[in-house]
Structures are given as C-alpha cells and as structure tokens.
C-alpha positions in Angstrom: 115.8 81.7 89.9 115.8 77.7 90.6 114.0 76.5 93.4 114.7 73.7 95.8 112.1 71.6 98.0 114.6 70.7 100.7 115.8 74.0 101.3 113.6 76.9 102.8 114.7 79.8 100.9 114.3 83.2 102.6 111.8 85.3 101.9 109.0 87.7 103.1 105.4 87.3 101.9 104.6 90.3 104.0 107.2 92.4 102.9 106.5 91.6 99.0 102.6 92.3 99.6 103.5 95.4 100.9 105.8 96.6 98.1 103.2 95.8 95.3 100.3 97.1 97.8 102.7 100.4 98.0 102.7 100.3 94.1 99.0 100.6 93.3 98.2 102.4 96.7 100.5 106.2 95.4 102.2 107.0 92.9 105.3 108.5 94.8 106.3 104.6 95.4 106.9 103.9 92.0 110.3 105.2 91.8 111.5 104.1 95.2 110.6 100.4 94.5 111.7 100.4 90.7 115.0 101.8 91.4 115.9 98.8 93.8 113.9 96.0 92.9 113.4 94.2 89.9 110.9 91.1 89.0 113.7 88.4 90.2 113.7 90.3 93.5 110.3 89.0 94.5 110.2 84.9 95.3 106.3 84.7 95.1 105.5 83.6 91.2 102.6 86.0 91.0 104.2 88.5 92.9 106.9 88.7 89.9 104.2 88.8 87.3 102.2 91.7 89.0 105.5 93.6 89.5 106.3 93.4 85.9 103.2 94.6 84.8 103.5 97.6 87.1 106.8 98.6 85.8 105.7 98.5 82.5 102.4 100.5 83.2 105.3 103.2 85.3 107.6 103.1 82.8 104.7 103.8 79.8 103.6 106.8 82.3 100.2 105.3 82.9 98.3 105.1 86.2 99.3 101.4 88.5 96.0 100.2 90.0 93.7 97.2 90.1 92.2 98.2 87.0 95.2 98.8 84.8 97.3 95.8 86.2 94.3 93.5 85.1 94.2 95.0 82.1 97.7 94.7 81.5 98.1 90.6 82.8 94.9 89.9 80.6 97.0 91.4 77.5 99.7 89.0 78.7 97.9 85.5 79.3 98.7 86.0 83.2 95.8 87.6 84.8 95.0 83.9 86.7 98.3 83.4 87.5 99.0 86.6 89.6 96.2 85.9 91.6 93.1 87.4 89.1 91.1 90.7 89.7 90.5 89.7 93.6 94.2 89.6 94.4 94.6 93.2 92.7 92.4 94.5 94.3 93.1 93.0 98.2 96.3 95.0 97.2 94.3 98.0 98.4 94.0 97.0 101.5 97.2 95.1 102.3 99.2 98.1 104.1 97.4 101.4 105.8 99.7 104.0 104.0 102.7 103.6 101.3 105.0 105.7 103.5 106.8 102.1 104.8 107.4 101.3 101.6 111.5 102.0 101.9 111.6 99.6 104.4 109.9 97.2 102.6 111.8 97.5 100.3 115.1 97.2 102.2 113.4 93.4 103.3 112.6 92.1 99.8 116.1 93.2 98.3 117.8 91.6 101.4 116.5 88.7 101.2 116.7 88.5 97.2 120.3 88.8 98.2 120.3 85.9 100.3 119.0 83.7 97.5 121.5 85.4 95.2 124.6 83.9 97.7 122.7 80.7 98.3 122.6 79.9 94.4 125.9 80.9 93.8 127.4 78.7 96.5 125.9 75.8 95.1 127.1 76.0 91.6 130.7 77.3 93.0 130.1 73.7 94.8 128.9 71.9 92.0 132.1 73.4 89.6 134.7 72.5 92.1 133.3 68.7 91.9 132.6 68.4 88.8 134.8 70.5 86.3 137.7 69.0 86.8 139.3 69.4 83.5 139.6 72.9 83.6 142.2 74.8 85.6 141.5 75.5 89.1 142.6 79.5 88.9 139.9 79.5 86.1 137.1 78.0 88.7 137.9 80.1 91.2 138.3 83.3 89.0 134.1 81.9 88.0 133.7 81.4 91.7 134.6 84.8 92.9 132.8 86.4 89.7 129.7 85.0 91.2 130.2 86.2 94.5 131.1 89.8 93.2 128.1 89.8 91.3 125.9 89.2 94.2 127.5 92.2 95.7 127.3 94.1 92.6 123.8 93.2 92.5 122.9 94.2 95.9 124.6 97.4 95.7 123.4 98.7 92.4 120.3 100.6 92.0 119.0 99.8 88.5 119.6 102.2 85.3 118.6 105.4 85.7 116.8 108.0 83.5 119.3 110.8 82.4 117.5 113.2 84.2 118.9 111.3 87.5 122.4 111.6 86.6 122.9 114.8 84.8 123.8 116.6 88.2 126.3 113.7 89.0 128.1 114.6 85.6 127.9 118.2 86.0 129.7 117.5 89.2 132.3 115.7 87.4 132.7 118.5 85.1 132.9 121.2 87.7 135.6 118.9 89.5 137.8 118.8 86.6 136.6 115.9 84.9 137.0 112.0 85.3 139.9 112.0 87.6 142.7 109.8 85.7 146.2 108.3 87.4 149.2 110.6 85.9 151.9 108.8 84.1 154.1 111.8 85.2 154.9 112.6 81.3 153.6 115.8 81.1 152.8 116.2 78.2 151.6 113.0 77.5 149.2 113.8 80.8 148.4 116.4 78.9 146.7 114.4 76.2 144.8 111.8 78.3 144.5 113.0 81.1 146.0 111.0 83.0 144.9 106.8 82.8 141.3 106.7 83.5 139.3 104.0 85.5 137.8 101.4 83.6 140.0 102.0 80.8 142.5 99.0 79.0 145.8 101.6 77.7 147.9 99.2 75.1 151.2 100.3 75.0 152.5 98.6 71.7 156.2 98.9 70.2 158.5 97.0 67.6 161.6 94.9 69.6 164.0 97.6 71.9 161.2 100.6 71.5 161.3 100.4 75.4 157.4 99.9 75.6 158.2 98.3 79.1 159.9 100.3 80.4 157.2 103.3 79.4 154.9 101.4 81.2 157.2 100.7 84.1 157.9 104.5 84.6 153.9 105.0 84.6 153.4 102.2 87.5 156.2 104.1 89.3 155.0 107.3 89.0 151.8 106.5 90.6 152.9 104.3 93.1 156.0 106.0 94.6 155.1 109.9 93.6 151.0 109.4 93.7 150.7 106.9 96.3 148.2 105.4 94.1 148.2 101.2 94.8 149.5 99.5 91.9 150.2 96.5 90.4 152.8 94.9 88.0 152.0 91.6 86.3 155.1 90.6 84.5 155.1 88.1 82.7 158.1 88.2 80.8 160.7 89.2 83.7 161.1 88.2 87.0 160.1 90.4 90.1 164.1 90.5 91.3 164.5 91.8 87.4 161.7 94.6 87.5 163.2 95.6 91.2 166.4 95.8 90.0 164.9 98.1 86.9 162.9 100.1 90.0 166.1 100.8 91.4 167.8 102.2 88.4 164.7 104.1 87.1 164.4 105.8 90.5 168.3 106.2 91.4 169.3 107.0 87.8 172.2 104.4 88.0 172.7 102.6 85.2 170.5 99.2 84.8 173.7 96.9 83.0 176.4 97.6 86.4 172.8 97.1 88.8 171.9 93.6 87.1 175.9 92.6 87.1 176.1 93.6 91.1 178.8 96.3 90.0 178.4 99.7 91.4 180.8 102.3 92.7 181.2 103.3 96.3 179.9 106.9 96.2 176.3 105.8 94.5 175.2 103.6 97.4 173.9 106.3 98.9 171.7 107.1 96.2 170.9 103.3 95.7 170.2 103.3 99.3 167.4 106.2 98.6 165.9 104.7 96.1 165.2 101.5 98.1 163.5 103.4 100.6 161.4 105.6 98.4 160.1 101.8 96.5 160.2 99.7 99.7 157.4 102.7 101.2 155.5 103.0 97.9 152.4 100.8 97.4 153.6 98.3 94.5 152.9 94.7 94.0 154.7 92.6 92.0 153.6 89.1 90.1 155.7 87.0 88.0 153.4 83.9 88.0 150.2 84.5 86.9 149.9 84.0 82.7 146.7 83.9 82.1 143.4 86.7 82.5 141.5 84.6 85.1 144.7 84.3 87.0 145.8 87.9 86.9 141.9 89.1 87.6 141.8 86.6 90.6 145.0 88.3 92.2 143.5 92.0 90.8 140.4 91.6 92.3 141.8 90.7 95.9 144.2 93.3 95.5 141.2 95.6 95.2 139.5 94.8 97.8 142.4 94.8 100.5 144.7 97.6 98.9 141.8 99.7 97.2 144.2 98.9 93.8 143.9 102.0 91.4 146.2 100.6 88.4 147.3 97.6 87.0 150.1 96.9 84.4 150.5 93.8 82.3 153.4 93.1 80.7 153.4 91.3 78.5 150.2 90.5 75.9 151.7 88.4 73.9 153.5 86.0 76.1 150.3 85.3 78.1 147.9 82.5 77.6 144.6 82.7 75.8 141.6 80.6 74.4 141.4 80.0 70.9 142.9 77.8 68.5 144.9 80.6 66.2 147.2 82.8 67.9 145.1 85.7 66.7 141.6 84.5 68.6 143.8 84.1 71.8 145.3 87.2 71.5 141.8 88.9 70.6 140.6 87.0 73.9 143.4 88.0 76.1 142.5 91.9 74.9 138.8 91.0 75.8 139.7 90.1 79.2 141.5 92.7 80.2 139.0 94.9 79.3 136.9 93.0 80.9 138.6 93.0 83.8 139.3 97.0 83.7 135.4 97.7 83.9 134.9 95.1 86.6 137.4 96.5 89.1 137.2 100.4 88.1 140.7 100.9 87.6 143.4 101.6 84.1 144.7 98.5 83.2 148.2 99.2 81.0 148.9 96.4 78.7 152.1 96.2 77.0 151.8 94.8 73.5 154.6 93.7 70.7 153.6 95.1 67.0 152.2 92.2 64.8 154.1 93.5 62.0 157.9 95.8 62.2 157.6 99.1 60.4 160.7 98.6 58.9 159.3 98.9 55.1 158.3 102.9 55.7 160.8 105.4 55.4 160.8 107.0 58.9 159.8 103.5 60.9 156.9 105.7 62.8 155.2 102.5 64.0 151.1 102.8 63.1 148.0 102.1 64.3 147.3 99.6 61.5 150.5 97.5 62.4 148.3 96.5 65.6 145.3 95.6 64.0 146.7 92.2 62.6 147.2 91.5 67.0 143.4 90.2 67.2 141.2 93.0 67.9 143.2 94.8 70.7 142.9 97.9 69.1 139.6 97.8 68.8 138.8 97.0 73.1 141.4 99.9 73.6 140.5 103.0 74.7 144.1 104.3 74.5 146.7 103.4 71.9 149.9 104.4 72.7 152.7 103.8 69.9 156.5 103.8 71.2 159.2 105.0 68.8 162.8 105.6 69.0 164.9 106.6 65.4 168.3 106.0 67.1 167.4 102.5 66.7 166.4 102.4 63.3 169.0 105.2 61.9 171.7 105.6 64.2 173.0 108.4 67.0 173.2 111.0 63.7 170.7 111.2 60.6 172.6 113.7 58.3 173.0 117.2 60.6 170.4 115.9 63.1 171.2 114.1 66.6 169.1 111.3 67.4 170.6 110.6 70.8 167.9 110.0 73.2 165.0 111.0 71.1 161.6 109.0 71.6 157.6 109.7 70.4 155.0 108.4 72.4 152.6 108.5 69.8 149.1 108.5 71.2 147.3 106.6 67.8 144.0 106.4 69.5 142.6 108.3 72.4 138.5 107.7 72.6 137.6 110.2 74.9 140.5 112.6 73.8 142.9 114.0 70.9 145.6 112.3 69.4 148.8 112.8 68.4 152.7 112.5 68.9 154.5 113.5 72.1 158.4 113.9 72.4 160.4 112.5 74.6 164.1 111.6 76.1 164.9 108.2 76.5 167.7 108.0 79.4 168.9 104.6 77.6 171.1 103.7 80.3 168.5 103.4 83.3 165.2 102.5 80.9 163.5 105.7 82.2 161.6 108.2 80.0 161.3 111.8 80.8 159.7 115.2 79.1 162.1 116.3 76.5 162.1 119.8 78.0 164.1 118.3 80.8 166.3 117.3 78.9 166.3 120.5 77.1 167.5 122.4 80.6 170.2 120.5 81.1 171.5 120.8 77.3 171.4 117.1 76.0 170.3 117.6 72.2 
C-alpha cells in the first residue's frame, strides 16, 4: 500500500504490537489473527515482515516465538529490518495475556479498512480527471469495483482449511443442496436444479427457436410466482415490447392482437389480471445499457437496494465488447458476465444466437459445437441450454408425426449436473413455454 507524507493515515501501533505480541505469547492466537488479517493489514513496515514470518512458521506447523521468528527473518535477509532479535523478544512483554487479542484484532482490520477506502478514493479521483477517453459507465463501473472490494475485503475472513468448512457443506447437503431459482419447467428444474448463484446459464438458439422467450418465461417465473428480484437487460427490444410480451405470457392472449392494440371485450378482464400479478412482482426492466460495465453498474445497485437474485441478458450478440474481431468481443462479453455472476452471487441468463445454423444435419438438433465458434462462451458457461423447435425446420407434419408445438430444451452442458434433452410445448401464439405433460392433459398432440 502507497504512502503519503501529507496525509496521516490511520493506524494503531498499539493495536499492531499487540497482535504480533498475541502471536508469539500462545498458540491459541494464531488462528484468530490469521483468519482476519493478513501482512497488508498492518501499516508498520516491520510489523508486516514479522507477521509474514509468523504465518509461515503457523502455517508449516512450527512453534511462533522470538527464536523461530529470528530464525526465520535471518533466512529471509529481514531480521534488521523487523526490528532484530531485541524487538522479538520485547514482543514478550508487550501485552499481559493474549486473551485481548480479538479485539485487537477488530482495531488493526478497521483501520486497514480505512486505508483501503482512502486509496481507492483517490484513484476513483485521479480516473475521473484524467481518463477521459474512456466511457464514463466504464469509470464508474472501476470506481464502484473498488469500493466493493473494500467491502469484500473487510468482510471476508481469509481461505480456510477444509477442515473449517466441511460442516458448512454438510449443511448444504442436509438442506437439499445449493438452493437454485426455478425456471418453473419442471422437468428442466429437474436437471439443474433450478439456476444457481454465481452461475452464467447461456441460452443459445438458431433464428425463431424462441430462445427469448425461454428466458423471458424463466425471469417470470421467479419474479411473479417466486418473488425472487429480477432483472431483464434487453438489449434487442424495448421495455413497452417485453411488457407487452409479460402480458401475453401471463394472460395467455395472443402477443400479434396485444402489440397491434386489438383485443376483444371479454379478455380485458384477464388482461386486466395479468397487469396486476406483473405490476406487484419484483421485475426490472433496462433497455439502455449495451455494454458489461453498464449492465454490472445497474446489477450491482440493484443488489444492494432490491437484494437482486437473477439477471437476464438478452441479447449476447448485440452488445458491445472489447476486442478487435467479433469473436474476442464476444469471448469478452462472456467473460464479463461471468464475471459479474460471481461478483454479485446471483444466475445470470444470457441469451445467445448460434455462430453457425444446423441446417446441414438431418434433424436440425442444434449442438454444442455450433457455439463454440461464439468466442469461448461455452467454455465460461456453467449451463448450456440448446433451444429447438422441428415445426420450423419441417413443417406442422413430418410423415405420420405432428410437430405442432413441439420444443427440446436441450441441456448440452450442465457442470455440476447431467445432461440431456427435455420436451416441451411451445404455445407459439403467446411466446410462452410449458411442460409437455400439460399439454398432454388437455389433448394438444
């Protein structure tokens, strides 16, 4: 961390004595300072270097006193620098009893955080003078990484030895596993388990597959049915347009008569509903933002005042990216939304156009090579889901069989899961996709 003679940083000589005298003092301490602090936690030079030659002694399993600490700095070239063989040993007698040590603790991390916010306001500063050729959603996007990280920074406790957090994933287990947001396809539920945190799902699709509208019906599903704050970055329709698609999803009227205003008198009613159940449901709608740092910006706010649990981008491949081929912006866009997924803890659904129609093979099942040629979004996926509907390719009849309706949500990769192809009904006339079985009940073949 830089230093600056005309500003005073904070920090507590005291506090920092008392940590390393807690160190060498019992062996209990060890894991109560090494879990919260690191070496760029302490401001005093030679209090960093004796700190990192305790953790290494701790994390070797060998004994932290005078001795071994002078032993170890020697080995390094440092011993003079932290203070030599007299400092070690005043170390002894810096603090009665090691039983303060949380406390101490609490001080030094506090005030490392301090420093943390300081240095971070002055390079958001600095940016906001002096990068002027890049776009200002991109500086601020930097601007509130820095200040996340500070928060990240204060709030985490270090890695941790497995032996920490086996309980915490026996928990998980015993809970019923990572808890993911439904899509509200049962069987396709089934298979992922619903969209886990963290996660970047690309939804890909040749032209008319209805990969939006897949993805659509998942961000309805968990806002309207789960409750579960989401948010729709569209980049390739308006928000009036993906409304107006809400509406017909939810009242089952049919999408061409809602966009042209022309509806009959006894399906108001149910229009009517369907307005109330989306204006009460926890949905956010963006039709500006076409770049990563933009839509991580709005994300990352929408986190913090909405507690956001999933995002949808539609789509890839009509945002911006950096690179000078297509390809390495695509690839970059991917990266980011991953990115982006691990840094807020929530699914982010990305809708995705094939790089390459399947129209050469014989049934026009779309695979998971014909993304590949996309940058390397299948490779920062952790769930690859494939839309395909034969009735486009073949017809409402191929020889005795109806096509009518039929749809695969063919799930081509599925890290923590298994793969394979779901079926589906594809209610053409209101974009909405629902469990074939449904369908099934009601007699539609």
């Amino acid at each position: 961390m830089s230093r600056r003679r005309d500003v005073q940083l904070p920090w507590s000589l005291e506090a920092e004595l008392a940590v390393l005298g807690a160190l060498v003092m019992d062996a209990e301490a060890a894991p109560k300072v090494f879990d919260r602090l690191t070496p760029d936690d302490l401001y005093a030079d030679q209090h960093r270097r004796v700190f990192s030659a305790a953790y290494k002694l701790w994390k070797e399993g060998q004994t932290i006193d005078p001795v071994t600490l002078s032993e170890e700095l020697t080995r390094r070239g440092e011993l003079e620098k932290a203070g030599g063989m007299m400092f070690l040993a005043e170390l002894l007698d810096v603090v009665p009893t090691a039983a303060n040590v949380d406390y101490h603790v609490r001080i030094v991390a506090e005030h490392a955080a301090r420093r943390r916010l300081w240095e971070a306001g002055r390079a958001i500063a600095e940016e906001a003078v002096m990068a002027t050729d890049d776009p200002v959603d991109d500086v601020i996007d930097r601007a509130e990484r820095r200040i996340l990280r500070v928060a990240d920074a204060r709030g985490t406790e270090g890695p941790k030895r497995v032996q920490e957090t086996i309980w915490d994933a026996m928990e998980v287990i015993e809970r019923g596993g990572v808890p993911g947001v439904p899509c509200g396809l049962a069987d396709v539920d089934a298979m992922t388990g619903g969209w886990k945190p963290g996660n970047l799902i690309i939804v890909a699709g040749a032209t008319s597959m209805g990969k939006s509208a897949f993805a659509l019906g998942a961000a309805a599903h968990a806002a309207i049915e789960r409750r579960v704050p989401t948010a729709i970055f569209s980049i390739e329709m308006t928000k009036v347009e993906n409304t107006i698609r809400l509406l017909s999803l939810e009242s089952l009227i049919d999408l061409s008569r809602l966009m042209h205003g022309k509806i009959e008198d006894h399906e108001y009613q149910q229009l009517q509903d369907a307005a109330a159940r989306i204006h009460s449901a926890p949905l956010h709608l963006d039709d500006t933002a076409t770049r990563v740092s933009e839509i991580r910006a709005r994300a990352r706010r929408l986190k913090a005042e909405h507690n956001l649990g999933l995002v949808v981008v539609d789509h890839i491949h009509d945002m911006e990216g950096d690179g000078e081929t297509r390809r390495e912006q695509i690839s970059s866009i991917g990266r980011g939304l991953k990115q982006m997924a691990k840094e807020l803890d929530v699914p982010v659904i990305a809708v995705s156009q094939l790089s390459r129609a399947p129209t050469t093979r014989s049934d026009c099942r779309p695979r998971l090579s014909d993304l590949r040629e996309s940058g390397d979004l299948e490779a920062v996926a952790n769930v690859v889901v494939l839309m395909y509907r034969p009735e486009y390719y073949f017809g409402p009849k191929q020889g005795d069989k109806d096509l009518r309706g039929l749809a695969e949500a063919i799930i081509a990769k599925n890290r923590n899961g298994p793969t394979g192809s779901v079926a589906l009904y594809f209610r053409a006339e209101c974009a909405r996709f629902e469990s074939l079985a449904l369908e099934d009940m009601r007699g539609v073949a």
